[in-house]
Structure formats: C-alpha cells, structure tokens
DSSP file (Angstrom, degrees, kcal/mol; ACC not computed):
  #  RESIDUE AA STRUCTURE BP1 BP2  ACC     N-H-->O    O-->H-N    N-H-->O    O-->H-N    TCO  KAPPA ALPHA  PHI   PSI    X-CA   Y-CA   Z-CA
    1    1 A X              0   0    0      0, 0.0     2,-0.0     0, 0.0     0, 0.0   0.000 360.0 360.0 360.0 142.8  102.6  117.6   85.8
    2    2 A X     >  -     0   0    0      1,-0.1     4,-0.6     8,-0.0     3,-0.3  -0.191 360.0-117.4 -62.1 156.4  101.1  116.4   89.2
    3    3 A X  T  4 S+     0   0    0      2,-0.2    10,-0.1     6,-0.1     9,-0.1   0.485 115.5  60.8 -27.4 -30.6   98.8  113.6   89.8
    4    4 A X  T  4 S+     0   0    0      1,-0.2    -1,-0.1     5,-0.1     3,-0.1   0.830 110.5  41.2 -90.3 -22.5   96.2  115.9   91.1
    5    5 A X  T  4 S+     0   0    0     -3,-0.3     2,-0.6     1,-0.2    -2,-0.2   0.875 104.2  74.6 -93.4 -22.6   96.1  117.8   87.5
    6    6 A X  S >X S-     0   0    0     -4,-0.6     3,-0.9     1,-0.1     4,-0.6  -0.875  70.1-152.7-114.6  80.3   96.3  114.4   85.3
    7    7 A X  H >> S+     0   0    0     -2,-0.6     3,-2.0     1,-0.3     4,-1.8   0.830  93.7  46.6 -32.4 -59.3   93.1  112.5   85.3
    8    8 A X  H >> S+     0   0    0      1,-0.4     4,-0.8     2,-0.2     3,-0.7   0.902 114.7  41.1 -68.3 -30.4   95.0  109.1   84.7
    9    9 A X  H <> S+     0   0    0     -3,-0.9     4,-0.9     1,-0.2    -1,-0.4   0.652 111.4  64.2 -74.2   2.1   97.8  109.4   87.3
   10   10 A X  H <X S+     0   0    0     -3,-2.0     4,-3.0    -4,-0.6    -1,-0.2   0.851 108.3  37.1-104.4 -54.3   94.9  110.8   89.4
   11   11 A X  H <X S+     0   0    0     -4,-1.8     4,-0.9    -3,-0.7    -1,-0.2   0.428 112.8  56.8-103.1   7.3   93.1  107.5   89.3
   12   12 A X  H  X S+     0   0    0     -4,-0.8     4,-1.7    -5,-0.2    -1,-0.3   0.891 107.1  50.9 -75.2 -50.6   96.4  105.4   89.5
   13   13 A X  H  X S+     0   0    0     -4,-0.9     4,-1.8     1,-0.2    -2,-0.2   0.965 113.9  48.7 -74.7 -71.4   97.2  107.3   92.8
   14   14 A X  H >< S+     0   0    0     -4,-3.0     3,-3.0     2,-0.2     4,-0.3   0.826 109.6  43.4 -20.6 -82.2   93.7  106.3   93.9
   15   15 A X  H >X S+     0   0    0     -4,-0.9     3,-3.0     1,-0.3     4,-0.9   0.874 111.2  59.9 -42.7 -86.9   93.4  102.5   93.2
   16   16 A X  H 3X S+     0   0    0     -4,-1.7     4,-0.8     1,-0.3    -1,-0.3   0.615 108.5  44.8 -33.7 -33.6   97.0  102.1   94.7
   17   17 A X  H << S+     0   0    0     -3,-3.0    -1,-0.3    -4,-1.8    -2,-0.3   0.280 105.7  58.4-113.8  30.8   95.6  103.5   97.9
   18   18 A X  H <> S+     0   0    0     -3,-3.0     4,-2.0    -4,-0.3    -2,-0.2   0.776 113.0  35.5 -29.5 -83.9   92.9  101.6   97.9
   19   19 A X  H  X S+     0   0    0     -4,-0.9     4,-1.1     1,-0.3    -2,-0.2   0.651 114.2  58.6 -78.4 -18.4   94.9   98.2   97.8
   20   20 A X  H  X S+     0   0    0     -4,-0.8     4,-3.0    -5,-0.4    -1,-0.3   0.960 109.3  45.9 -89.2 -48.1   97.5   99.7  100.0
   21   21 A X  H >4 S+     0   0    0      1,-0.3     3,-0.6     2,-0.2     4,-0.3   0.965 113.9  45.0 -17.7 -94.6   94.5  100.4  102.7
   22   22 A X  H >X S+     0   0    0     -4,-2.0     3,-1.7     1,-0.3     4,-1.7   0.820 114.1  52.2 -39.3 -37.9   92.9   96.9  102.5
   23   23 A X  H 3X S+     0   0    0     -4,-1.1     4,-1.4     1,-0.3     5,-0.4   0.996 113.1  46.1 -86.9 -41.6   96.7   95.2  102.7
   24   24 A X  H << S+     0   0    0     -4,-3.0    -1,-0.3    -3,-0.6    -2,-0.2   0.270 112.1  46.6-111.1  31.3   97.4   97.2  105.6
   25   25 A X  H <> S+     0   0    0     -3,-1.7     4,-0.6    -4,-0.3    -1,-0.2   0.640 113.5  53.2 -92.1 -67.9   93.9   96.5  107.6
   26   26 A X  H  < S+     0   0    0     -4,-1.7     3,-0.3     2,-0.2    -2,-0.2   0.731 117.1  34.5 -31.3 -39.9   94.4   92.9  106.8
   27   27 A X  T  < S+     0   0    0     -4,-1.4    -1,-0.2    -5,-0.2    -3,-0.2   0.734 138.5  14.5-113.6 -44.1   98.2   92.7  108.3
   28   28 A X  T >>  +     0   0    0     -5,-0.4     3,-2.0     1,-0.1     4,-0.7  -0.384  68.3 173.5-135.7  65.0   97.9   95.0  111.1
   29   29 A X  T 3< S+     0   0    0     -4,-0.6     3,-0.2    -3,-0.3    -1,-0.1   0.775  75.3  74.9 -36.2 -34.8   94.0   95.6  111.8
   30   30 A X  T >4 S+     0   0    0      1,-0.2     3,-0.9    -3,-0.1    -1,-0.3   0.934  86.3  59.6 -35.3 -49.4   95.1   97.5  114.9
   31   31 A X  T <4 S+     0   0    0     -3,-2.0     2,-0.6     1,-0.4     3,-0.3   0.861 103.3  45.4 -80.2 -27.9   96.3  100.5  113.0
   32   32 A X  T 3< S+     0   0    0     -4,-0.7    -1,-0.4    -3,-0.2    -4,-0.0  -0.634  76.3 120.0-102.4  94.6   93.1  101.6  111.2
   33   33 A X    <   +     0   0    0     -3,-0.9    -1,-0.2    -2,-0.6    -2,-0.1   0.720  48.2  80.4 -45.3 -75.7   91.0  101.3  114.0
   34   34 A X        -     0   0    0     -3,-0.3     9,-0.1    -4,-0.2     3,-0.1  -0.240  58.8-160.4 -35.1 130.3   89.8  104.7  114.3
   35   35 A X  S    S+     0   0    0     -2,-0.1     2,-0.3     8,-0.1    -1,-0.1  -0.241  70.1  55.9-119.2  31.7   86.9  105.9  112.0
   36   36 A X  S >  S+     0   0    0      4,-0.1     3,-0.5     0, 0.0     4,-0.4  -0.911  86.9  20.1-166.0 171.1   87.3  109.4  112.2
   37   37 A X  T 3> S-     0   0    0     -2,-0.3     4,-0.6     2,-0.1     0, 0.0  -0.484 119.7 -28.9  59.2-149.7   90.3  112.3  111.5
   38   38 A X  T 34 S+     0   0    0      1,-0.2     4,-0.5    -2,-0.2    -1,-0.1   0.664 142.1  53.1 -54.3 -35.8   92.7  111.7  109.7
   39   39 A X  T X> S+     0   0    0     -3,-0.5     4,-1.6     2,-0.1     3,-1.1   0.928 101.3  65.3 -63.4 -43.7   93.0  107.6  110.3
   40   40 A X  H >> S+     0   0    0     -4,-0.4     3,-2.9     1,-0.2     4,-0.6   0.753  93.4  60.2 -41.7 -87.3   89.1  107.4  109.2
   41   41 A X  H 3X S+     0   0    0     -4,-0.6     4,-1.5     1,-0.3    -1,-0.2   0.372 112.8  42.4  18.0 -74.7   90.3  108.8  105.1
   42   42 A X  H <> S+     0   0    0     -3,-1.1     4,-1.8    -4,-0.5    -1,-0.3   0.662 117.8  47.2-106.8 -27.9   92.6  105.3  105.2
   43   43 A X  H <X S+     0   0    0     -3,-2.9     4,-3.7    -4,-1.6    -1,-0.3   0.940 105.4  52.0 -52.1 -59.7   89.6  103.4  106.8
   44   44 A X  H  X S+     0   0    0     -4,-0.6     4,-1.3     2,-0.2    -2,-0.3   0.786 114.4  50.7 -72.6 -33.6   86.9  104.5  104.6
   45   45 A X  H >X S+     0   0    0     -4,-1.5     3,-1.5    -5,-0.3     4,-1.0   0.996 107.8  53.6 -75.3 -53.4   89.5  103.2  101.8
   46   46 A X  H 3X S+     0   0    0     -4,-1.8     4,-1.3     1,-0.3    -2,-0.2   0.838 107.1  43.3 -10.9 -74.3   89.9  100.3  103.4
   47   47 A X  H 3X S+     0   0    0     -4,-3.7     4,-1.8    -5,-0.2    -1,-0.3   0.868 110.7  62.9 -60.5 -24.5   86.3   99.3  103.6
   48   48 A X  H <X S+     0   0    0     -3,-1.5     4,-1.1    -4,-1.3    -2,-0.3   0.843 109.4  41.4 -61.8 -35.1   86.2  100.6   99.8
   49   49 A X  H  < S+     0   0    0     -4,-1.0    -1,-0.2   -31,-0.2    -2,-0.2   0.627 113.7  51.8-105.0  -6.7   88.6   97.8   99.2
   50   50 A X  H  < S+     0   0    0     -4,-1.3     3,-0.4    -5,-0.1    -1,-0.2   0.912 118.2  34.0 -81.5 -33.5   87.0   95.2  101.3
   51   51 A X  H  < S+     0   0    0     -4,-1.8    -2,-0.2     1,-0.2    -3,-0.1   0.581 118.9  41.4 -70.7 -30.6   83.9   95.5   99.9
   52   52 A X  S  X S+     0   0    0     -4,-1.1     4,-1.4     1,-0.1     3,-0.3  -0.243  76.2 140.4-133.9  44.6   84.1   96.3   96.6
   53   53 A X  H  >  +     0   0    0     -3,-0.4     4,-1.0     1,-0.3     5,-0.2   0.728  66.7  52.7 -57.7 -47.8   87.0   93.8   95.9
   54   54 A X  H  > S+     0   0    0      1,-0.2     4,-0.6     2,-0.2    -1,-0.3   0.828 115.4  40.4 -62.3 -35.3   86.2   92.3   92.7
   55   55 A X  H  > S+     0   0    0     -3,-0.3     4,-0.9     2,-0.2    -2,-0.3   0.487 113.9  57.8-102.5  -1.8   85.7   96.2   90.8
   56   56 A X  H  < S+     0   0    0     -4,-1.4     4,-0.3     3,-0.1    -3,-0.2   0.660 110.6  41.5 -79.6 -13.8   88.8   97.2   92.8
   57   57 A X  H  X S+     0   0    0     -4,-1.0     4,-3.1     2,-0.2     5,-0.2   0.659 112.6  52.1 -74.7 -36.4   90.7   94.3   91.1
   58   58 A X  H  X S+     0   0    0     -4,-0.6     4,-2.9     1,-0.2     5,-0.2   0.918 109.4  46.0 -80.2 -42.1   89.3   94.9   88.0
   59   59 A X  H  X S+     0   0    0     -4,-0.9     4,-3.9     2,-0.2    -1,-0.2   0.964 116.1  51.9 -61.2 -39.8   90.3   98.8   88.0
   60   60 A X  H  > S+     0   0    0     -4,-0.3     4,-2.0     2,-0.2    -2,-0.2   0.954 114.2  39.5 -45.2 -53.1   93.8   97.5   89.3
   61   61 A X  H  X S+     0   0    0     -4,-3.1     4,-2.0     1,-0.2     3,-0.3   0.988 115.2  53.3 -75.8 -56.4   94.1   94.9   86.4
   62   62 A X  H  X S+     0   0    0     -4,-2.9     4,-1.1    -5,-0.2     5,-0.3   0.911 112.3  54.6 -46.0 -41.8   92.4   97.8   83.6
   63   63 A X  H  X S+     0   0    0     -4,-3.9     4,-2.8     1,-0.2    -1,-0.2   0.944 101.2  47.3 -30.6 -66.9   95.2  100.1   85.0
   64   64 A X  H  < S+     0   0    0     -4,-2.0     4,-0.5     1,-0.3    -2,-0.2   0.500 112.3  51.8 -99.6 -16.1   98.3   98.3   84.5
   65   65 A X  H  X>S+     0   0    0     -4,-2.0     4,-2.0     2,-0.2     5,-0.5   0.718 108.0  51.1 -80.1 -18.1   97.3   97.4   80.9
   66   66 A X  H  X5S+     0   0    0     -4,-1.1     4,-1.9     1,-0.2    -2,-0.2   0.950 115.5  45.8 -66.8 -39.0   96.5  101.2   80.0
   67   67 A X  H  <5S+     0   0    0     -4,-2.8    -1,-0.2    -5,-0.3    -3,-0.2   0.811 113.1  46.9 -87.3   1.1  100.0  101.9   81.4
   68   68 A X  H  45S+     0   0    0     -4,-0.5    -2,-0.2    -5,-0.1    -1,-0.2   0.861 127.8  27.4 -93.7 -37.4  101.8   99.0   79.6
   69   69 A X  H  <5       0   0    0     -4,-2.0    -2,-0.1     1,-0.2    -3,-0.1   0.863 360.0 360.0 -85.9 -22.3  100.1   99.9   76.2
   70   70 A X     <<       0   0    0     -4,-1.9    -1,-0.2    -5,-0.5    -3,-0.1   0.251 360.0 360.0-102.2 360.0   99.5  103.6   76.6
C-alpha cells in the first residue's frame, strides 16, 4: 500500500518533509528562494516548519513513538 492510501504513512511522509524543508532553508537559504512553482510547495513547508516549530516537534516526537510501539 502507498503512502498516499495509508493515513499514517501519509502523515509520516508529511512531518518528514516538513523538517527536511526547514533543515534545508537553514543550510542553504539560497535554494528556496523562490515563493512560487514548484520551489514555493518546499517554501511554504519551510515556513510551516519555522513557524510552527514546537507542534512540528511534537508531531515528529508523537510519530516515532506510534511507530516504535505500533
């Protein structure tokens, strides 16, 4: 089964490119620049993850115990 059909890998996929966003605005700020096509999508995650850092941790850390006990 896909991610796209499987609520929980759905929202793994998310969260993970979230923080992958934010790490790679922080490190190379050049590369999302842009705020619209295709680059904007990885921007607008980016600002999701600057902004809203504390519940974007908190879903990380609520992940990775559902997938070590579940």
């Amino acid at each position: 089964m896909s991610a796209l059909f499987n609520f929980h890998s759905f929202l793994t996929v998310i969260l993970l490119g979230i923080c992958a966003c934010t790490y790679f605005k922080m490190q190379f700020p050049a590369i999302l620049e842009q705020r619209t096509g295709f680059r904007g999508f990885f921007w607008k995650a980016a600002r999701i993850g600057e902004r809203l850092s504390p519940w974007v941790g908190m879903g990380c850390f609520m992940m990775g115990v559902s997938i070590i006990f579940f």
